[in-house]
N, C-alpha and C positions, 0 to 999 in steps of 0.2 A: 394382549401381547405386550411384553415389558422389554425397551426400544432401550439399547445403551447411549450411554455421553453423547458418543460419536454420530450414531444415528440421529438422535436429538436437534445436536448441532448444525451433519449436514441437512438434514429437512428444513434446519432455522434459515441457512446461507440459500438450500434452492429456493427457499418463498420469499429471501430480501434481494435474490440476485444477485448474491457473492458469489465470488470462485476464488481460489486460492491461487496465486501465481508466483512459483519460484524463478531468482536467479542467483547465479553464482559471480559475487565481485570479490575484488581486493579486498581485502580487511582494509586498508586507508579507504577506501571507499564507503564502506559500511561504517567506519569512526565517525568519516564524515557527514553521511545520513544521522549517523545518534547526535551528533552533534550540532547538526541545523536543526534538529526535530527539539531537540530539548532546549536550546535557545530561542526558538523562535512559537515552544510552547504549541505543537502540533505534534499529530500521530506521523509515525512515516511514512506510514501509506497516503495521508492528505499531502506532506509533503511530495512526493513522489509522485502525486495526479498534479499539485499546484505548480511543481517544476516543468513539466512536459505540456499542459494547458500555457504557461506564460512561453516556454519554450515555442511551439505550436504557433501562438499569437504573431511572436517577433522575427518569427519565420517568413509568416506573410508579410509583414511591410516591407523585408527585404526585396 
C-alpha cells in the first residue's frame, strides 16, 4: 500500500507526539512572533513554548 505525503507525515507527528495547533491573532502580533523568532535565532514554536514556560515560571514567584 503506497501511503501519501500527508499520511507519511502524520504517522511521523503520531510517533514523535506532535499535534498541530492553530490560532488566530493580529497580524502586529504575528510580525512580532517573526520578529522575535528571527532575532533571537529560534523556531516560533520554541519561542512560543520558551515564552509561556518563563511566563508560567514568574507567575509563581508572584
Amino acid at each position: 500500500m503506497v501511503l501519501t505525503r500527508a499520511e507519511i507525515q502524520r504517522k511521523s507527528d503520531e510517533k514523535r507526539g506532535m499535534k498541530t495547533k492553530g490560532f488566530k491573532l493580529h497580524v502586529d502580533d504575528i510580525v512580532l512572533i517573526e520578529e522575535a523568532s528571527n532575532k533571537l535565532n529560534v523556531s516560533q514554536s520554541q519561542l512560543i513554548i520558551d515564552a509561556i514556560k518563563f511566563y508560567l515560571e514568574n507567575k509563581k514567584a508572584s
